[in-house]
C-alpha positions in Angstrom: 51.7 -138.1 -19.8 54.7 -140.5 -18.8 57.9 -140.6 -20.3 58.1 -144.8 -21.4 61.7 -144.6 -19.9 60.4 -144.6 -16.4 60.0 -147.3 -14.2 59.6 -148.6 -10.7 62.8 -150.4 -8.9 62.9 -151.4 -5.5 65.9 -148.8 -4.2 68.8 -149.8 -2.0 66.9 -148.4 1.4 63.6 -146.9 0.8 61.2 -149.6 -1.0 60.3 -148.2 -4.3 60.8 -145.6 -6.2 60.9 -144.2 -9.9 63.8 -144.5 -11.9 64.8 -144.2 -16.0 66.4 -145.8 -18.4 67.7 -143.0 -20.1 70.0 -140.0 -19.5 67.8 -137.4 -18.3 68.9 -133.5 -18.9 67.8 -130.6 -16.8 64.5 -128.8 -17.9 62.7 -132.1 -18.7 58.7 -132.9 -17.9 59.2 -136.4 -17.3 55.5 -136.7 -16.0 52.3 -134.8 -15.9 49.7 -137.0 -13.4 46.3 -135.8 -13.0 44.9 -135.3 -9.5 41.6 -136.3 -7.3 41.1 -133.0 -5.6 39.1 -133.5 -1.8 38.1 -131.2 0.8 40.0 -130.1 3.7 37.5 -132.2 5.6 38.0 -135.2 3.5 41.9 -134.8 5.0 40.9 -135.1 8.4 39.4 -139.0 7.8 42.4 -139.3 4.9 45.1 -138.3 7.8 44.2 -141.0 10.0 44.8 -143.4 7.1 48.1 -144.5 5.1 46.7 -142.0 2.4 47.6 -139.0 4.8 51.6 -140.3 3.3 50.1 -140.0 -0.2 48.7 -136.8 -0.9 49.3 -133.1 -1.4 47.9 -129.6 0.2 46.2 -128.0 -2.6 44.9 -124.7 -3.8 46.8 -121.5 -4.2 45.6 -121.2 -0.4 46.1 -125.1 0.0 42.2 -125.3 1.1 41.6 -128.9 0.0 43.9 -131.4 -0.6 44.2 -134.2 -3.4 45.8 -137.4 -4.6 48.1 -137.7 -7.2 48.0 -140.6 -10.1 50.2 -142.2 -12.1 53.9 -142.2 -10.4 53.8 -139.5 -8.7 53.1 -141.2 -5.2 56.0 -143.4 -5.6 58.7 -140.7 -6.0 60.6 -140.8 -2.4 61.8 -137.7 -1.0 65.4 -136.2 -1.1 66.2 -133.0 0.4 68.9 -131.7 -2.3 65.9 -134.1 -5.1 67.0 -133.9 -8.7 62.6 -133.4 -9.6 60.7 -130.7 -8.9 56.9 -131.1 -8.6 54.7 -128.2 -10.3 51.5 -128.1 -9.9 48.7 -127.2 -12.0 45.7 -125.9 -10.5 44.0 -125.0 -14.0 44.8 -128.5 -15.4 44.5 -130.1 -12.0 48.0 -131.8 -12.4 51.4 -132.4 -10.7 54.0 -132.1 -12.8 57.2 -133.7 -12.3 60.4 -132.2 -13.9 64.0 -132.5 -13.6 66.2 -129.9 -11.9 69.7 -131.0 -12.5 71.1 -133.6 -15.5 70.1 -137.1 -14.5 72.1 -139.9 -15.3 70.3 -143.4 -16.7 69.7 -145.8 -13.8 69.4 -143.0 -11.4 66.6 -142.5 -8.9 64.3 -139.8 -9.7 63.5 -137.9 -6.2 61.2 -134.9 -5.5 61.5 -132.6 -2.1 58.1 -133.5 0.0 58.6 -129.9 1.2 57.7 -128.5 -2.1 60.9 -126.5 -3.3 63.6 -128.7 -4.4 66.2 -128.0 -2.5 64.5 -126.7 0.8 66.0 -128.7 3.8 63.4 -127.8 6.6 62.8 -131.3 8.1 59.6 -132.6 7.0 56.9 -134.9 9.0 58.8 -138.4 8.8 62.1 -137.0 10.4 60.4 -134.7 13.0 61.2 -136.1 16.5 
């Protein structure tokens, strides 16, 4: 499931991401992607690829990893991100939904750390 007022824009510093054309409020699925779920082995040959920036630990004791589809891998992180990904091990889905109100034209962002609003630096701006 995708919401037909999402789209992908080229953002002002961070290549592409998902935006909408609608107003947006809090509490809304705006996306439910099904997933490719891989073995914890399959990571170790994914990591040394551009995949390893694509995909997601996995399993309540994250013991395989997967790949989204749909939009999901083109949602850029944000730190204080007005998404929030859920996922669904019984469905084997992400889902994406909103956190805060979400103005049309806005870009949609999710935390890559998991919880919406954690701060903890993540891989990209560990020096």
């Amino acid at each position: 499931m995708l919401m037909p007022s999402l789209f992908i824009d080229i953002t002002a510093d961070k290549g592409r991401g998902i935006f909408s054309e609608d107003f947006l409020p809090a509490g809304t699925v705006v996306e439910v992607a099904p997933v490719i779920i891989m073995s914890n082995a399959d990571r170790e040959h994914l990591d040394k690829t551009l995949l390893h920036d694509y995909i997601f630990e996995w399993g309540l004791n994250k013991e395989q990893c997967c790949m989204a589809l749909g939009f999901v891998p083109i949602y850029n992180h944000s730190y204080k991100s007005n998404c929030e990904y859920i996922m669904d091990y019984d469905d084997n889905s992400i889902i994406i939904q909103t956190v805060i109100d979400i103005p049309a034209g806005e870009e949609l962002t999710i935390n890559y750390n998991g919880e919406w609003n954690d701060e903890n630096k993540i891989w990209f701006d560990v020096k």
